[in-house]
Structure formats: structure tokens, C-alpha cells
DRENLUM-890097 format. One line per field, with one value per residue (C-alpha): x, y, z; residue number from 1. Coordinates in steps of 0.25 Angstrom, whole numbers, plus 5000, padded with zeros to 4 digits. Each point is the difference from the previous one (the first is absolute). Layout:
<rs>
X <- X_...
Y <- Y_...
Z <- Z_...
n <- NUM_...
</rs>
This chain:
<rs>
X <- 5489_5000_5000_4989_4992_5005_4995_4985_4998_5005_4990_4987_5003_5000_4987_4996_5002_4994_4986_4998_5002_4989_4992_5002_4997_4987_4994_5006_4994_4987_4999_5001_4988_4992_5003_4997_5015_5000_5009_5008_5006_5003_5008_5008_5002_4996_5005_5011_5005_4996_5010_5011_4995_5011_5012_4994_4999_5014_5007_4991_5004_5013_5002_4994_5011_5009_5004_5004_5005_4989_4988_5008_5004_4985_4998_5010_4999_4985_4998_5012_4994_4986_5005_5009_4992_4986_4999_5009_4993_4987_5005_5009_4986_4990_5005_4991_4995_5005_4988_5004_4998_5009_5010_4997_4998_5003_5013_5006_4995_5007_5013_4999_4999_5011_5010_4996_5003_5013_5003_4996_5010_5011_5004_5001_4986_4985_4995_4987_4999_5002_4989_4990_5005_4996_4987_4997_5000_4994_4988_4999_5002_4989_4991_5002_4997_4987_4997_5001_4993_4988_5001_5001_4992_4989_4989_5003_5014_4992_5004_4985_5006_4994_5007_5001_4993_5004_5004_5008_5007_5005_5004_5009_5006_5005_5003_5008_5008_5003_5006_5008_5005_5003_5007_5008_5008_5003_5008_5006_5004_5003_5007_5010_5002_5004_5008_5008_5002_5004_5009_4992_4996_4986_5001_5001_4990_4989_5003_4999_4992_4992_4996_4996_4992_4993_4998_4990_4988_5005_5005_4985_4993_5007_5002_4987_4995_5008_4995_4986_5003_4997_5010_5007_4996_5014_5007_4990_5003_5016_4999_4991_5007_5013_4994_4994_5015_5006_4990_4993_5009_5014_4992_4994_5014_5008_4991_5001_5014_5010_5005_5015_5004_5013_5005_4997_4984_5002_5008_4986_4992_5007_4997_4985_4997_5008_4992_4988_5004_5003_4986_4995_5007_4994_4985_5003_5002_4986_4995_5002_5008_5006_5003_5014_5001_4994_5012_5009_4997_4999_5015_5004_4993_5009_5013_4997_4998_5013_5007_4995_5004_5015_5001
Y <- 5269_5009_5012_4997_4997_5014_5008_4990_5004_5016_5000_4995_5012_5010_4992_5000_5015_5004_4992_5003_5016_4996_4993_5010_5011_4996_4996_5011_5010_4991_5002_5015_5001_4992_5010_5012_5004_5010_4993_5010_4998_4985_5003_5010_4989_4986_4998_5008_4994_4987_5000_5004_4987_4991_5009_5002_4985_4997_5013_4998_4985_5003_5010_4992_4989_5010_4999_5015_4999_4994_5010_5013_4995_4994_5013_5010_4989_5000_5017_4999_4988_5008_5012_4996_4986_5003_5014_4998_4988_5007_5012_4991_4993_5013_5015_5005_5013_5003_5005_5013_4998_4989_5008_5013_4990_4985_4999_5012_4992_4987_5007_5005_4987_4994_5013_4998_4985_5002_5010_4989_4990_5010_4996_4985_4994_5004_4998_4998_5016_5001_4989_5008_5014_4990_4997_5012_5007_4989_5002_5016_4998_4988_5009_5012_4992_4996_5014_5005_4988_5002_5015_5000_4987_4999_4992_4996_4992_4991_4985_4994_4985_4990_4998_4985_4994_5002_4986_5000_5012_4993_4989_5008_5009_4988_4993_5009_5004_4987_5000_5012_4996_4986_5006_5009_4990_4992_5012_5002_4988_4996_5012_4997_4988_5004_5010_4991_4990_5009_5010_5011_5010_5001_5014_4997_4987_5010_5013_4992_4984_5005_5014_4995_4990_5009_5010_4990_5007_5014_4996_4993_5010_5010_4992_4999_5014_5005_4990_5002_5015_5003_5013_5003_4987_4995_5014_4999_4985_5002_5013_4992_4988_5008_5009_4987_4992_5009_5006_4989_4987_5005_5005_4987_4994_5008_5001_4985_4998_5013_4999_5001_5008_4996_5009_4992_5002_5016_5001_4993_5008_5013_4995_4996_5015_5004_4991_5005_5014_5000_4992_5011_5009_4993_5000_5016_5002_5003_4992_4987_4988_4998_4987_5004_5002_4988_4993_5009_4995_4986_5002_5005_4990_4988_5008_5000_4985_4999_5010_4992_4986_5004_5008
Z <- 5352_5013_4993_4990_5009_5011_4985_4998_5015_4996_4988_5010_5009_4989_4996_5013_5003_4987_4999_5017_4998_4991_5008_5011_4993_4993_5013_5006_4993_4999_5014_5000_4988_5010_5011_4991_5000_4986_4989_5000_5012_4996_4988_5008_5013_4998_4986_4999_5012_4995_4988_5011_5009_4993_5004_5013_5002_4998_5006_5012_5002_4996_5012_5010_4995_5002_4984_4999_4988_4990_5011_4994_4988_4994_5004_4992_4989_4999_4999_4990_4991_5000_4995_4989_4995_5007_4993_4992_4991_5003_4993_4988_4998_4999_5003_5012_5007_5014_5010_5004_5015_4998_4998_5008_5013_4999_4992_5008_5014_4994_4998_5012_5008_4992_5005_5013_5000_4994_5012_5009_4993_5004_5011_4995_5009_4997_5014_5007_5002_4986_4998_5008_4994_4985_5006_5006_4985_4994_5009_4996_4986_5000_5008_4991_4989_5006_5003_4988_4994_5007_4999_4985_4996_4990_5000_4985_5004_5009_4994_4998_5000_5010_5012_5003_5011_5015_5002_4987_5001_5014_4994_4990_5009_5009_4990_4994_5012_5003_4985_5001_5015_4992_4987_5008_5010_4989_4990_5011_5004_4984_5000_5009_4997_4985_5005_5008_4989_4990_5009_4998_5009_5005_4996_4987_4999_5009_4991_4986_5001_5011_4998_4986_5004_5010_4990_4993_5005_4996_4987_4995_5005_4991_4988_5000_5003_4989_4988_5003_5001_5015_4999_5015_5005_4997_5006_5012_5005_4998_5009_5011_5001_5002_5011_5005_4999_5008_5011_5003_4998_5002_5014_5003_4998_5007_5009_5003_5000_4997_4985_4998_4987_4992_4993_4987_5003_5004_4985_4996_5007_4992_4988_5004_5002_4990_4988_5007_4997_4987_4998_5006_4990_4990_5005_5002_4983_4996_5010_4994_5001_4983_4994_4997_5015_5004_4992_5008_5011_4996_4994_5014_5008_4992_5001_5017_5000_4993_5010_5011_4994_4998_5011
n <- 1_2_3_4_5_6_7_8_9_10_11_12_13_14_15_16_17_18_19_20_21_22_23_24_25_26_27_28_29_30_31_32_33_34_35_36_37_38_39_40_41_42_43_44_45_46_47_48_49_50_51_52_53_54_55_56_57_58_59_60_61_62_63_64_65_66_67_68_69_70_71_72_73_74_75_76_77_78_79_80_81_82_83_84_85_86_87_88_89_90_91_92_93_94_95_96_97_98_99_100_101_102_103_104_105_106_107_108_109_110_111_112_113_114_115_116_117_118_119_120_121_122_123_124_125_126_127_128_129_130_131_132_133_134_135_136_137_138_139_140_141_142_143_144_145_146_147_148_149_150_151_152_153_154_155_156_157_158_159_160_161_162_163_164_165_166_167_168_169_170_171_172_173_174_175_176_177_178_179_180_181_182_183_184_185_186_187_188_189_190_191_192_193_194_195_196_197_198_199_200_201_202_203_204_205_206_207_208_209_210_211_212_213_214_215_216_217_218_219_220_221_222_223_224_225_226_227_228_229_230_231_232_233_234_235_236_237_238_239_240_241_242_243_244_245_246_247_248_249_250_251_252_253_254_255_256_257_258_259_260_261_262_263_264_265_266_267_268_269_270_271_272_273_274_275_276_277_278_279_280_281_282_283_284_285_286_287_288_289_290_291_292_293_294_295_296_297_298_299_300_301_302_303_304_305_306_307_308_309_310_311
</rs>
């Protein structure tokens, strides 16, 4: 009875986390129309970050708990998970181009985050100089990304939709928070509480139940992206969340409390940017992600859960 009701309280944070990212996001970016922020800008802050909100929730809360294991591991498991189901189903679903920036700037700058983590990892602790290192790049890429936003933007990629109303948007935005702040302290504390039921690490709940879950947003998004034909959407919001993952949350955490790395989450952490490279790979070929490779990855993403179950 315990346990069914540690996995009801499991499935409300994920709930939780999924319908306050959107909440928070819709009144965020309501709020930045009514402030005459260009759309543009929106897409590439507030709602990309957005999708990330419920791994950011749960990594944050868990390293402020000082739960090291499930605030790297969401992490890892969540970039992972995105690659190999987000794109991959989005790609098994309707074969889609890759943005050529994409690949020139944003895919190479996520790769590169990811290396740099794992040299962080080495030394078995991602400290609070690492944290603000994370954060410092964060604040660059994001500010580059803005430049080149309002250098290059065009008056026909304004989003002409309403903005909601000032007290609404309020409203939504603390509503929202207070969802997301909600849904993460109880994965966490599910999480935990699964794991020591079952004798299993919190590595391997955070890296496969959690990271999942979290990867809700990410995984609607692009699902949807790619059945109504929106081509790079899908690419675009797995590259973002990634960068977002690791610079901005795995900063905040480690910022918050040092993170210890087992060597079990630095194995994962190899295979995280190595999945991402060979996704990479296959978004270079022609400049499209194939449905055959979407299945690839698919087929790769449920031979790692099995890996990480007998291991």
C-alpha cells in the first residue's frame, strides 16, 4: 500500500511539472508580448527553457537536498532520453529537415557543453566553481543567441497572437511556479523512496523513472512538431533542452550543494555525448534526420535501459 501510494504521489509531480512549465511558460511569454519583447526572442529563452523547467525543478531541489545522485543523473538521463526517444520518435513518426544553423552553431555548442561536463566529472565532484564556470557559459551562449536574434530578425516572424491580460499572465506565472517548485520536491522525494524500497540506486531511478518523466515536456513538444509537419522543431528543442540541462541546472545545483559523481553516472555521462554524436551524425546526412535512423535510435535507446537494469 506504501508503495502504491510513493508511485500516485510520483505521477502528480510529473503532472505537476508538466502542466506548471505550462503555465509558466504561457504567462511567461504573455508578459514579454506585453512588454514589446520580439517573439523571437521567446522561443529562444522563455519556452525553450520552459520545456527544461521540470528537470530543473527536480535536479535543483535535489541538490539543495543534497541527493547527488538523482540531481546529475535526471540530468545525464534526460539529454539521453531526448535524443534517442525525443528525436528519435519525432523522426520514426515523419522524417524531418535539420536547420542548417543548427548544425553549424547550436548542435556543435551542445556537444561541446556536454565534453566539458564530462571533464568536470573527472575528478569525481562537480563543484561550485564548476557551477559558476556552467553558468557563466550559459549566460554567453544565451546572450549570443539574443544578439543574433535581434540582428537577424524579421518582422514577418513576429507571433501576432494575443497576449493574455496583465493580471492573467501574473497569475499564470505564479501559479505555475509554484506547480513546478511543488512537482519537483515530490519526484524527488518518490524517487527516493522507490529506490529504497526496491534496492535500487538513485542513479538508476534518476537516470531512467525520473529523467523520463521530466522529458514529458520535450517529448510532446516534438511529437507534435513532427505530425503537424513543423520541420526542425523537434532537432531545435532537443538541442536547447540539452544545453539548458547542463549549463543552466547542473550550475544551479552544483552551485547549491557540490555534486558527487560515481563512476556509474560518469559511464552514463559517456554514453550521453556519445548518443548525441551519433544523432549528430545523422542529422549531418543530407541534412535530415531519416526514419530508419529515428528507429535506430529508438532500438539503442531500449538496449541502454537494459544495460542499466542488469548492471
Amino acid at each position: 500500500m506504501e508503495i502504491f501510494i510513493t508511485i500516485i504521489l510520483l505521477l502528480i509531480g510529473f503532472v505537476l511539472l508538466v502542466k506548471g512549465s505550462d503555465l509558466f511558460v504561457d504567462g511567461s511569454a504573455s508578459v514579454a508580448k506585453l512588454l514589446g519583447i520580439p517573439a523571437i526572442i521567446v522561443g529562444l529563452t522563455i519556452v525553450s527553457m520552459g520545456t527544461s523547467a521540470p528537470e530543473a525543478a527536480v535536479s535543483i531541489t535535489a541538490g539543495f537536498k543534497g541527493s547527488n545522485e538523482i540531481a546529475i543523473s535526471n540530468l545525464i538521463g534526460s539529454n539521453t532520453f531526448n535524443m534517442l526517444c525525443v528525436a528519435g520518435l519525432s523522426a520514426a513518426i515523419t522524417p524531418f529537415m535539420v536547420d542548417k544553423l543548427i548544425l553549424k552553431r547550436d548542435f556543435p555548442v551542445c556537444l561541446g557543453i556536454m565534453a566539458v561536463t564530462i571533464l568536470m566529472c573527472l575528478d569525481g565532484v562537480v563543484s561550485r566553481i564548476d557551477g559558476i564556470i556552467l553558468l557563466v557559459i550559459f549566460v554567453l551562449y544565451i546572450g549570443w543567441l539574443v544578439y543574433s536574434a535581434i540582428k537577424n530578425r524579421e518582422t514577418s516572424e513576429e507571433d501576432d497572437e494575443k497576449p493574455l491580460s496583465p493580471v492573467k499572465s501574473v497569475i499564470f506565472i505564479i501559479i505555475g511556479l509554484a506547480a513546478i517548485i511543488g512537482g519537483g520536491e515530490l519526484v524527488v522525494g518518490a524517487a527516493k523512496k522507490l529506490a529504497l524500497t526496491f534496492g535500487m540506486s538513485e542513479t538508476l531511478i534518476g537516470v531512467t523513472i525520473v529523467a523520463i518523466g521530466t522529458s514529458l515536456p520535450e517529448l510532446v513538444t516534438s511529437v507534435v512538431a513532427a505530425r503537424k509537419g513543423q520541420s526542425g522543431i523537434a532537432i531545435g528543442n532537443v538541442v536547447g533542452s540539452c544545453f539548458f540541462n547542463l549549463a543552466f541546472v547542473l550550475g544551479m545545483s552544483s552551485l547549491a550543494n557540490p555534486i558527487g559523481v560515481k563512476p556509474e553516472a560518469f559511464i552514463d555521462a559517456l554514453i550521453m555525448i556519445g548518443v548525441n554524436a551519433v544523432g549528430f551524425v545523422f542529422c549531418l546526412t543530407h541534412k535530415k534526420l531519416e526514419r530508419w535512423e529515428g528507429i535506430v535510435l529508438i532500438c539503442i535507446y531500449i538496449a541502454y535501459t537494459v544495460y542499466l537494469v542488469i548492471r
